[in-house]
C-alpha positions, 0 to 999 in steps of 0.5 A: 923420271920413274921407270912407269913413265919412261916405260909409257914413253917410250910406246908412246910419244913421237920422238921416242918412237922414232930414235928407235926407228931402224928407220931413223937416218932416212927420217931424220936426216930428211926432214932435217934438210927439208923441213928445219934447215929451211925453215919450212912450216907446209909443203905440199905433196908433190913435192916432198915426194919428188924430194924424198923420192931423189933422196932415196934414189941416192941412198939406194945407189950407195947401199944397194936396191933392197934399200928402202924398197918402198915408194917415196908416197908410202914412206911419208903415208907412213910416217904421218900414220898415227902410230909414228906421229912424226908428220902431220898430214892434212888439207887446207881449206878449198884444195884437195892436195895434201899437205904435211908438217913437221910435228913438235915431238920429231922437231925435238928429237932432230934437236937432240940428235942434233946436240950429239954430234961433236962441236969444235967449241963449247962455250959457258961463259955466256950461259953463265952471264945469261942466268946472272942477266936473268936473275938481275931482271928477275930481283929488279923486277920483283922489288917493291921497295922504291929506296932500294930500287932507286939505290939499284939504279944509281949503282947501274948509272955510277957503273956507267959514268965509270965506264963511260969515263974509261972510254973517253980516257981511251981505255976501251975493253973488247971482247977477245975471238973466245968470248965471240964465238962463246956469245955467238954460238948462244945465239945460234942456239936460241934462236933455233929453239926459238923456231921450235917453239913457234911450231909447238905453239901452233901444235898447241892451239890445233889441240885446241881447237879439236878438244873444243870440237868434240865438245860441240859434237857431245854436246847436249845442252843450250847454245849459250853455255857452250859458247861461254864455256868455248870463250871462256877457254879461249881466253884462258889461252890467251890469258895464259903464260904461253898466250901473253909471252907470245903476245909480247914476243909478237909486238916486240918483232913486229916494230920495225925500228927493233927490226933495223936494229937487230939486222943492223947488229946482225950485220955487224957481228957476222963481219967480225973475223972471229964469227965468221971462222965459225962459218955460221949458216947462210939463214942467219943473217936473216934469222929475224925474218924466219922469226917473223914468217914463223909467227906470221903462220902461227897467227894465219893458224889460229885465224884459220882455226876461229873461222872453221870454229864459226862455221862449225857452230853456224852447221850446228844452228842450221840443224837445229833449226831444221830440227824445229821445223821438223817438229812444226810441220809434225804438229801441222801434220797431225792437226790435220789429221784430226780435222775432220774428227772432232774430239771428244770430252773436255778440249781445253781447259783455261785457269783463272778465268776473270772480267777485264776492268777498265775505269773511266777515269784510266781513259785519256781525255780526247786531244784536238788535232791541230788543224794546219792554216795553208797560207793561198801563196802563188808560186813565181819561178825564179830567175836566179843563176846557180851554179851547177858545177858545184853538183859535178865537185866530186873528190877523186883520190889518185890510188897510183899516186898512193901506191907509188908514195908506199913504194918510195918509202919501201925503198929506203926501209924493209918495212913502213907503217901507215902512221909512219908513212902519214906522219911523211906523206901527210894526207890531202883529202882527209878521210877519204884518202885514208880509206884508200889506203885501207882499201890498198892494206886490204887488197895486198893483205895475205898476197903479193900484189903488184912490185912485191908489196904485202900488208899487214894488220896487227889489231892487238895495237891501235894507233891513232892517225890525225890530219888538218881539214876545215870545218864548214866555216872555213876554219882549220881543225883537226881530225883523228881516226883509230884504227889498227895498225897496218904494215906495208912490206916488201 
């Protein structure tokens, strides 16, 4: 916080810039009700232009027509310029529609802005037990010592004998309307800044993936060292604190058991009067899903990211390899050239010229082949019946009948894994009724197919998948397949 760094600040980053915009109230104002209300992560532009331009119609019926004389296209051309920073403006792979995001830096100022305004409650109870919570875990976690953390246990269980008791005896302790509201606003909080965080995480690795380019187009030696040095930084991401919280988050969000149960609560704390004279917004009771849609396009980012990563290194092998066939056919070219004249002086030179050795004795001895005794046998047709339907038992797997058992069960249950749905619904015909499955979670995967059904693979978790067959004896075994996990959802 010295003077040269908030002096370089201030000319240089987003955020600052756009506080000390005269044009702060239209951007942030906008965005805020475009981008972060809803939680938007792409909109195309089209239609932030038709948004913006009835937003500027609205503004310009209250202040006068010199307000804001420019278009709605040119404002956001502006905004996405690099000397504003506050909109990125790109094109997604196979269109040629431009697309804009909000940028992390104007996330945090419509953040801070946010943070001005008065609030009707401003509660510190929570915060206070949260540090305490965290510090609790930190102490726990960090302890070595088995007789103390044996002791620590044993305290936490008396405590909750204690309580437990009290209870049972009929003395229940509730939380009264403040503390309610105190708990709740903290909620609100965090999990806004949460969504934030989503959009700086996916901000970091695009800065990735372009420092990682540069140094594909500078680079001058071998292939192999710059894959191991690109690798090698992809692992430290993924490795680092950033790459192994988001990791835990991400497993923690996609069970589906936490999943119920956080619905389930968050059901039950909006019913409770106190909450809901807080008038919470209408995206809360689904907060949990705006966590899930925000990671999803994290991970479609950083997937996008290592296929034009790919395909940027396959270009790069393509030229090299015209670059050698270049030089062949320019040696090509001047043995040509020299054909018919022929060279004087010494030619070639051959070093360490000797006589090839070979002893008898290195010699195999000679092997006999074995000459084949043909028995003279005449063929006699057979007159045996064979059953020939056996050629026309093929399995055939009903993949209706396999869609309709996913669908009753997206009915009971926003989501199912296919263990879980096999663990129901057993399989009938082995392997092959498992790859159909596969074959549904690869059709329905990234689109909406038919009756709203989506899927979802999650390779970070492998789950294995048994059935009952027979082997050719005719004996009951068990066979097992381990593969990631997929998700079914509505």
């Amino acid at each position: 916080m010295d003077h040269a760094t908030l002096s370089t600040l201030r000319d240089r980053h987003p955020a600052w810039r756009l506080l000390a915009s005269p044009h702060a109230p239209l951007v942030a104002s906008f965005l805020h009700r475009v981008f972060v209300v809803p939680n938007v992560r792409v909109m195309n532009e089209a239609d932030l232009a038709e948004a913006l331009e009835d937003e500027l119609f609205a503004l310009r019926e209250q202040l006068g027509p010199e307000a804001y004389p420019k278009g709605a296209l040119d404002y956001l051309n502006d905004w996405a310029a690099p000397d504003k920073g506050w909109l990125r403006k790109f094109y997604k792979p196979g269109t040629d529609q431009a697309q804009f995001d909000l940028t992390p830096p104007t996330e945090k100022a419509i953040a801070w802005l946010l943070s001005l305004t008065e609030r009707p409650f401003v509660g510190t109870e929570s915060r206070l037990l949260t540090l305490f919570a965290l510090l609790e875990q930190i102490s726990a976690g960090t302890e070595a010592d088995p007789i103390k953390r044996v002791a620590d246990l044993r305290s936490k269980r008396d405590e909750l004998d204690a309580e437990i008791a009290r209870v049972l005896a009929g003395d229940v302790p509730l939380l009264d309307d403040t503390a309610v509201k105190d708990r709740f606003q903290q909620f609100q909080q965090l999990a806004r800044e949460l969504l934030a965080d989503f959009r700086e995480v996916e901000h970091n690795f695009r800065l990735l993936d372009r420092k990682v380019r540069e140094k594909i187009a500078l680079w001058e030696g071998a292939k192999g060292a710059l894959l191991d040095q690109i690798m090698g930084e992809r692992d430290a991401i993924g490795d680092s604190d950033q790459g192994r919280s988001f990791r835990g988050f991400w497993d923690f969000l996609m069970s589906s058991r936490r999943q119920e149960e956080l619905s389930e609560r968050l059901d039950q704390v909006l019913a409770l009067p106190a909450v809901a004279a807080l008038k919470p917004g209408p995206r809360t009771r689904r907060v949990h899903h705006d966590w899930l849609e925000a990671g999803e396009h994290t991970q479609r980012t950083v997937a996008q990211l290592s296929q034009q990563l790919r395909r940027f290194l396959d270009d790069r092998a393509f030229l090299e390899n015209r670059r050698i066939l270049d030089l062949l056919h320019g040696i090509e070219s001047k043995a040509l050239a020299l054909r018919e004249a022929t060279p004087s002086g010494t030619v070639m030179q051959v070093d360490a010229m000797a006589a090839g050795i070979e002893l008898p004795l290195e010699r195999p001895l000679f092997t006999p082949s074995v000459k084949p005794r043909l028995a003279d046998l005449a063929l006699v047709a057979g007159e045996d019946d064979i059953d020939t339907a056996r050629l026309f038992d093929q399995i055939v797997v009903d993949k209706a009948r396999l869609r309709s058992a996913v669908q009753r069960a997206l009915r009971r249950q926003p989501q199912i894994t296919l263990r879980e749905l096999l663990d129901a619904e057993p399989l009938q015909q082995g392997l092959a009724e498992l790859v159909a499955y596969l074959e549904l979670a690869h059709a329905d995967a990234g689109s909406d197919v038919l009756d709203g059904l989506r899927a979802l693979v999650d390779e970070a978790v492998i789950e294995p998948i048994r059935w009952q067959a027979s082997n050719p004896a005719g004996q009951a075994v068990t066979r097992q397949a381990r593969l990631p996990r997929v998700i079914f959802t509505r």
